[in-house]
Structure formats: structure tokens, C-alpha cells
N, C-alpha and C positions, 0 to 999 in steps of 0.2 A: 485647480481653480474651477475648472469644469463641473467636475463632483459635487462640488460646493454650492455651485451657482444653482445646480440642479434640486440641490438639497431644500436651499433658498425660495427654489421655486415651489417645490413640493409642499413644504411647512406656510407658506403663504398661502397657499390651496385652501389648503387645512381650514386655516384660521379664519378665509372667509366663505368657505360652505355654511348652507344656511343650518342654525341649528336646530333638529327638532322642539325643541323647548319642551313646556310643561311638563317634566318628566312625572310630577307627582300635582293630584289633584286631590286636594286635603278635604273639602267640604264641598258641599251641597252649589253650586254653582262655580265650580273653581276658583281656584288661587286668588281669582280679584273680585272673585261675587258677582259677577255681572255676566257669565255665559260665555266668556271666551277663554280663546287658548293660542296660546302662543306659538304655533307647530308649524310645520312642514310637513310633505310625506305624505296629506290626509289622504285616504282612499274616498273617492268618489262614488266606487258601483261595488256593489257585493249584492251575496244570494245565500242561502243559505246553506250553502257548502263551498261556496263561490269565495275567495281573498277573504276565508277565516282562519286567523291564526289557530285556534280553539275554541272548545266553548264547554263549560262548564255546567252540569245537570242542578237545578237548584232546588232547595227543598216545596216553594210555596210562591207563589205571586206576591207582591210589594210594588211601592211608589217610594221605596226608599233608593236612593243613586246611587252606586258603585263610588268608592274612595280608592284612591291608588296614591303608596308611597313606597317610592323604591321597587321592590321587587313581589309588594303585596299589594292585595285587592280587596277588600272591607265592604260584607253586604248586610245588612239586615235581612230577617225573612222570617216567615213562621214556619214553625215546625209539620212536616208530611199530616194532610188529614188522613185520616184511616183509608179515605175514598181514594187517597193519590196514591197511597200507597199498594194499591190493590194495579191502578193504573199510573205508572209514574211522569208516562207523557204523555196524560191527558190533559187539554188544557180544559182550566176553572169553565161549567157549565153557565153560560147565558141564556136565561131564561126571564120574561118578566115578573112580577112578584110584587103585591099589595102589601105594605107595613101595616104597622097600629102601632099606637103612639103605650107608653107607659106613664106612671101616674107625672114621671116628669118630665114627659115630652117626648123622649129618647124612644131609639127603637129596638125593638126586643126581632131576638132573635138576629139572624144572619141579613136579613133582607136590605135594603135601602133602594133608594131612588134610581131609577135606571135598569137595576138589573140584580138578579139571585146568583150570587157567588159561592164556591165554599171557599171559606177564610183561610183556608190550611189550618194547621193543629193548634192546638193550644200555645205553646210554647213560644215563645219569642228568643228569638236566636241572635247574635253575630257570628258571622262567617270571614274565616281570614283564606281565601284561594291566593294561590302562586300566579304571580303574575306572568311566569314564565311557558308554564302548558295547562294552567286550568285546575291542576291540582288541589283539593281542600289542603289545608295545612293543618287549623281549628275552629272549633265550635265553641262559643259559651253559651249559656242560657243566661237572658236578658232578665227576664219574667216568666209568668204563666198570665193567660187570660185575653189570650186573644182574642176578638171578634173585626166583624164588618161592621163598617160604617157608612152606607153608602158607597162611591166607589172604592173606596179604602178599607185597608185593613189596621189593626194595630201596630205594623210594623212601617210605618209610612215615615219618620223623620230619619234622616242620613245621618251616619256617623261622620267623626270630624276625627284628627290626626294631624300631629303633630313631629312624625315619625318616629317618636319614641315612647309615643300612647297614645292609644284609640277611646275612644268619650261613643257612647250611642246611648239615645235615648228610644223609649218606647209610646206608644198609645195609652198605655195603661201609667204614665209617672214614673216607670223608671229609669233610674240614670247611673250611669257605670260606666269605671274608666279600667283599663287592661293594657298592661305593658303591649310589645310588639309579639310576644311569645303567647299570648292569649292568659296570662296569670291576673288575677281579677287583684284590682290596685285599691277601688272604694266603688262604695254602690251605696243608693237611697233611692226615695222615692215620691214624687213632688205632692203626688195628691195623699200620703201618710203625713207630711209637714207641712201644707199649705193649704187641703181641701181639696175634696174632689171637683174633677174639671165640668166643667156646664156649657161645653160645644154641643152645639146640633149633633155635628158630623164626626165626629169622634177627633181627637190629637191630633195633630200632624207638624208640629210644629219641629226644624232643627235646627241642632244648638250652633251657635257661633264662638270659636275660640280667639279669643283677642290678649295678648299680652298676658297670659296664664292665667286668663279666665276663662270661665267654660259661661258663654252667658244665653240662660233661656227667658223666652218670653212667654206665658201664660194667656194671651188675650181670648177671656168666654165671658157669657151673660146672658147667651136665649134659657137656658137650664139652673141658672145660679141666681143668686144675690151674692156671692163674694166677688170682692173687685179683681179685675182684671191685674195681673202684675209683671217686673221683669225683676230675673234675679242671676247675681253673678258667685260663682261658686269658686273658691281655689283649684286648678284644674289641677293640682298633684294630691290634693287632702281631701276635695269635697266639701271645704269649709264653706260655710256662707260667707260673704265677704259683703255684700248686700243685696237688697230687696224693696223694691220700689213699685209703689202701685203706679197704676196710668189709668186716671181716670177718664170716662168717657157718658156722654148724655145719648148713644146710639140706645136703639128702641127693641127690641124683639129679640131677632134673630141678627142685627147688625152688630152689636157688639163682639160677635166672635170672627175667630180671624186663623187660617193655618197660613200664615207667613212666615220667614224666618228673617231675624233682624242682618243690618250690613252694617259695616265699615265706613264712614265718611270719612276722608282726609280733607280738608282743604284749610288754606293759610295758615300752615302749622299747625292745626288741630285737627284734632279726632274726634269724633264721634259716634253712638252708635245708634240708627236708624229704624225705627219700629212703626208697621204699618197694618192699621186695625182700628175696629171700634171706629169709625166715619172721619178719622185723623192719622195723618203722620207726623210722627213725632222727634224730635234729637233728643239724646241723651248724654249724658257726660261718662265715660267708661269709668270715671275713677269712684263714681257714688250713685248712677243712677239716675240723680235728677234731670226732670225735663228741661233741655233750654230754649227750643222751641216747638209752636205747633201747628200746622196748618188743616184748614176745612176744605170741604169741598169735596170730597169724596162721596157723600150722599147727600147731595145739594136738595131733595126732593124728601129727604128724613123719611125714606121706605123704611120697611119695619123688615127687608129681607135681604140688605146689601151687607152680609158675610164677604170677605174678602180670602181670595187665595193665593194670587199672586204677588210675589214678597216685591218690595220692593230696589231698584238699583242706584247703586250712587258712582259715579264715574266724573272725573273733568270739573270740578264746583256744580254739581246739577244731580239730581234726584230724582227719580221716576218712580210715580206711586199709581199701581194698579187698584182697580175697583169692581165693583158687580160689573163689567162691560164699561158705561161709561158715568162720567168724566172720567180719561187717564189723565193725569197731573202731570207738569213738568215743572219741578222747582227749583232756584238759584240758592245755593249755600251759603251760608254766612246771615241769618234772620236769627236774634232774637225773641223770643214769645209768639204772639199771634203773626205767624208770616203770610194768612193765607192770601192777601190781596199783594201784598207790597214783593214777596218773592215770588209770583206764579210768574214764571216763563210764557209757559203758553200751556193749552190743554188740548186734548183729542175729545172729539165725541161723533166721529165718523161710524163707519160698518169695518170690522173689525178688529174693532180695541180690545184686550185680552181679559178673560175673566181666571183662566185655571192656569195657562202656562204663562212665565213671567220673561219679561222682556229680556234680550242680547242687544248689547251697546257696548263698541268699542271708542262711548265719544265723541266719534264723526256720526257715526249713523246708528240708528236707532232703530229695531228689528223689532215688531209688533205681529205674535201669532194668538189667535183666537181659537175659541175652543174646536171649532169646523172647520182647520186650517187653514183660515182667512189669513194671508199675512202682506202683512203693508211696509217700505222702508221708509224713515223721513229724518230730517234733519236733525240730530239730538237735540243740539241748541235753538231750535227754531219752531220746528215740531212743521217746515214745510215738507209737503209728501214728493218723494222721491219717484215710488211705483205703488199700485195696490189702490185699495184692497186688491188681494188676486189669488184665487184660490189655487192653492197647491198638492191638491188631492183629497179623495173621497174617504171619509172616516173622521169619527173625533178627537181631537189632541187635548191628552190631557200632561204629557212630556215637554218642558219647557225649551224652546231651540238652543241652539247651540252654533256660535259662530268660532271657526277657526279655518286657518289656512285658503282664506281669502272664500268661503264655500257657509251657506248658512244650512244646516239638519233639522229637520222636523221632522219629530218621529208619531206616529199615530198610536193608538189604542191596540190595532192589530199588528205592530211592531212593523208596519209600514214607513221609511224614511226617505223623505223627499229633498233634495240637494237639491240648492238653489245659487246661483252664483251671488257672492257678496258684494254691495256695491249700488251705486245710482242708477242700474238700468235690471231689470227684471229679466232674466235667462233660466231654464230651468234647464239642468244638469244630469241627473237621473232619479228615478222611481225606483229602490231596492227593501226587497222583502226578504224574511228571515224563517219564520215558524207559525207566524198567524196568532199566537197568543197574545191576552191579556197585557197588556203595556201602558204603564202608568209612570217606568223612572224616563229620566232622564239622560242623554248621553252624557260620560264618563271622556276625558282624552288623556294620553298619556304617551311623552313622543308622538311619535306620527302611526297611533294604533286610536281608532275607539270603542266602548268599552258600550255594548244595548243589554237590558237587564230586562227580559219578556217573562212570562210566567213559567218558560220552563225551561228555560238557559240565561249564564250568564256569558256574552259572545265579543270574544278578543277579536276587531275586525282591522283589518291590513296586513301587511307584510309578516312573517312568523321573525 
């Protein structure tokens, strides 16, 4: 009886150790779209040889995010410039650098706003590393035709996974799906069937897989007169299944947008969430159509509010970022024009995010700016909890990331600042890695996370 009891006690153990959760983060914000994770185990301090499990040499700089399913690791990247390959860890040169415009706007050559990069190669790649010691497994080539776009390059939108096919889209239109073995399933290309894109800033947009669709958004207009559209593809064939414009009256440069759409659930429905062009919008996953829309995102009709940060849906409620400010807080469940009758409440403080997109578990609602200004407030309320309060020197253009009770803000020079999560402001630690270029976002998988800098991709916690 003894033995038993013991047995008893043991397997009770078991069952309530906490569990690391999110073992696999399929898309570009995790599993719920909204910047959290469900874990245990998070390391709080590392260095750059400091509580690394591995870390893997990458061909090129990217803002595309690490995907993890199972025992793999899914990166976008461009292919070695001649220059990296001469130096393989050197990191991308920053220097300033004057554009010119071309006859349609766009900028020629490698240069853009901020700062002269080299793009890496030509080639646009997916990359499948072992999530076990960093090892590559495979390579595909995505496209040819990489460039810079300002701070981005062509390989900026995140692959999606479903664990038993990987979907990546690129800057240049193309879209390709690949078993788990890296065997190419279907490929096309949006601007060969749709028209070439007319962003400022080149593509950035990633795709969302919902119910075996692979479904991307299009939103451009400072470079174009074709309309802005969303379109849902059969995620095993590549068929079109539909294509829906989203009209919009934004001006210049506002109607473009590198957002990626979300998920809304609420009272039994679904829907899918597109945030661009001076609106956000619902849609109906089964055909596209709008069901509703709300204004207010460029209440002042600037000719220069391009939007970056996607928006989140969590709890009946919806958070829509903007150039800075108005940040939006909206109730679910509106019909047509919602913009007066479902606004929650709005931000227009010091710190409301322009590049990195918001973390909400719900209760609390995490707000980081591009000069990692970050403020916490009430989801439902939009009352401020702490903040503005700066969290470190350097710009963030990496969206935060909440899990295991601890908020990550990662900077530009692949600086992350750990913040305790919650209604009182504590900061945690300061941990540095390589100093490179840093544009993705953190990755979590168990209780390991995943920093993607311009010349590693780095397994951080426990091996």
C-alpha cells in the first residue's frame, strides 16, 4: 500500500507541475496573434554566451520572426552578399545615405531612410534549422530580387505552419508552400496575378493561415492606382478561393500599410481583421466581405500616416495601431460604420506605438514605441497602469513579447530589456547578445526564446 501511495503521490506531482506550454509558435505573433505565450521556465538574463542553448550563423539580416513547430525552426533570409561572404560576421554597415526618388516614387538602389545597409544577396530563401542544436536541415529559394527598403529588406514577412506545411511569402510577391522536408508543394506570385505592389516602403506584409486558408492582405496606394485588396488562397493547392478589394479614401502615402491581418473570435463568430489605409476593418473568412468599419485612425487626413503595427484582437476588443497617435480601442460585435458607437476608448499620450505592435493578454495591455517608450493600461479601459517609462537606449523596431509573467523588448542592436509583467513597473534585467542589426521579433517555444539579429539565430535558456 505504501508503494502505491507513493506512486500516487508521485503521478500527482506530475500532473500539476506547471507546464511549459507553447511548445510550437506557428506565425508571426504566436499561436493567439497577440504576443504572448503560454510558458514557464522563461530566462530572464542571458549574454552572449551566457544561458545559450545554441545559436545558429545566418545567411543575411531580416525582420522576418522565427516559426517553431516541433522540432523545427523556419526563418526567412536573403541569400550571403558577396560582401558577407568575404566577412561572414560582420555586421550590415550603418552609415547615412541620401535617396532619389524614381519616376514612381520609389527608391532606387539599396539606400532608404535612416540608414545604408547591404541587403544580402539576391536570393530570397527559407531556412528550416533543428531546433535541437541549431543545425540547418534545408534551404529553398523563395525568389530572386531582393533589395532594401528603408529599414527592411525583401525578406521581411514571417512564415506560417501548420506542422505539416510551411507557407512563406516574400517582398517581391512570392508565395510558396513546402511540406515539412523542405519539397516545394505550389508557388506563385501576387504581383504576376494581381499587379505590381505600390508601397513606399517595399512589402512586409505576413500571411495568416485560418481554417486552410493561407489569407494575405495587399494594402498600397502612395505608388499605384490599383486598389488595395485581401485574398484567400487554398492552403494545399494554391487555389484562389477569393479576392476582395478594401476600399479606402486615405491620401498619398496613407493608404499603405505593412500590417498582417488577425483572428477575431467573439459570440460564435469569426472573423478576420485588416488594419490600413486610415481604417480597420472585419471581414468574413468564408468570402472576404466587409462587415464592418471603423475611422479614426487619421483623424487629421495627413497625407503620411502609413501604418505598421498590425493590429490585436483578444477578449471581444481590438486594438488598432496608427502613425503614433490615435491608438484605437474597439468593442466587437458592430456592424458597418462602427467608428463612434464601438470605440472603447483611445490613446493619444507619449508613447503610443508606431513600428512595434502591441502584447495583450486581455487584462493588460502592453504599449512599446519605437524609442522604447513603454506604458501598461487597462485593456478594457485604456486606464494607465505605469508609463510612459523608458526602458532603454536605442530604437525598437521588434514587437514585445509577453510571457511567463515578464514583458521582452528587444531593440535595434539586439538589446532586450525584461520588464516584470503586471500593474507596477520593475525592471528585471538589461541583456545583450552581438550588437547587430535587429528588426525580428522574439520567437518562444517551451521555456526557451528564439532572438533572430543580423548574424545569429539564438536558442536562449536551458539546452
Amino acid at each position: 500500500m505504501k508503494s502505491k501511495s507513493l506512486l500516487a503521490v508521485g503521478l500527482a506531482l506530475i500532473l500539476i507541475q506547471p507546464a511549459l506550454g507553447d511548445e510550437n509558435w506557428p506565425q508571426w505573433r504566436g499561436p493567439a496573434l497577440r504576443g504572448t505565450a503560454e510558458a514557464s521556465g522563461m530566462p530572464t538574463s542571458w549574454g552572449a554566451e551566457e544561458n545559450i542553448a545554441w545559436k545558429a550563423h545566418l545567411p543575411a539580416w531580416s525582420g522576418g520572426t522565427p516559426i517553431i513547430w516541433g522540432d523545427r525552426v523556419f526563418v526567412t533570409s536573403p541569400s550571403p552578399s558577396p560582401a558577407a561572404a568575404e566577412t561572414a560576421e560582420q555586421s550590415p554597415p550603418e552609415q547615412p545615405r541620401q535617396f532619389s526618388r524614381g519616376r514612381s516614387g520609389g527608391r532606387r538602389g539599396f539606400g532608404g531612410f535612416g540608414a545604408r545597409r547591404d541587403p544580402g544577396g539576391a536570393q530570397l530563401l527559407l531556412i528550416c534549422i533543428s531546433k535541437a542544436d541549431g543545425s540547418e536541415l534545408w534551404r529553398q529559394e523563395l525568389d530572386q530580387g531582393n533589395r532594401q527598403w528603408g529599414k527592411q529588406n525583401s525578406s521581411s514577412p514571417s512564415p506560417v505552419t501548420d506542422g505539416e506545411h510551411v507557407w512563406a511569402v516574400t517582398g517581391t510577391g512570392a508565395v510558396a508552400a513546402f511540406d515539412m522536408q523542405g519539397e516545394r508543394i505550389w508557388e506563385k506570385n501576387l504581383q504576376e496575378q494581381y499587379g505590381q505592389f505600390g508601397l513606399n516602403w517595399g512589402y512586409a506584409s505576413s500571411p495568416l493561415l485560418h481554417e486552410g486558408m493561407l489569407i494575405i492582405e495587399v494594402l498600397h496606394g502612395n505608388n499605384t492606382d490599383d486598389p488595395s485588396y485581401i485574398v484567400a488562397f487554398d492552403a494545399s493547392t494554391g487555389k484562389e478561393i477569393w479576392r476582395e478589394e478594401r476600399d479606402t479614401d486615405a491620401r498619398a502615402e496613407s493608404p499603405d500599410a505593412y500590417t498582417t491581418p488577425v483572428v477575431l473570435e467573439h459570440d460564435g463568430q469569426v472573423q478576420i481583421v485588416v488594419s490600413g489605409g486610415d481604417y480597420v476593418t472585419g471581414h468574413d473568412p468564408a468570402t472576404g466581405r466587409e462587415i464592418w468599419r471603423a475611422a479614426g485612425l487619421n483623424p487629421r487626413r495627413a497625407d503620411n500616416y502609413r501604418i505598421i503595427g498590425s493590429p490585436v484582437a483578444v477578449d471581444g476588443m481590438i486594438y488598432a495601431c496608427t502613425r503614433k497617435t490615435p491608438f484605437l480601442a474597439l468593442r466587437a460585435g458592430g456592424q458597418g460604420d462602427v467608428t463612434e458607437s464601438h470605440l472603447a476608448w483611445k490613446w493619444e499620450d507619449r508613447g503610443a506605438p508606431d513600428v512595434p505592435t502591441p502584447a495583450c493578454d486581455g487584462t493588460h495591455l502592453y504599449l512599446v514605441d519605437d524609442q522604447g517608450i513603454a506604458s501598461c493600461v487597462d485593456a478594457k479601459t485604456g486606464e494607465k497602469f505605469w508609463g510612459p517609462q523608458r526602458t532603454g537606449n536605442g530604437t525598437v523596431s521588434a514587437s514585445p513579447l509577453l510571457a511567463d509573467g515578464k514583458l521582452y523588448i528587444t531593440n535595434e542592436q539586439a538589446i532586450t530589456t525584461v520588464l516584470a509583467a503586471g500593474p507596477e513597473f520593475k525592471l528585471l534585467a538589461t541583456n545583450e547578445t552581438d550588437g547587430s542589426y535587429t528588426l525580428s521579433s522574439l520567437a518562444v517555444s517551451g521555456g526557451q526564446l528564439f532572438l533572430r539579429t543580423a548574424n545569429y539565430l539564438y536558442c536562449i535558456g536551458s539546452k
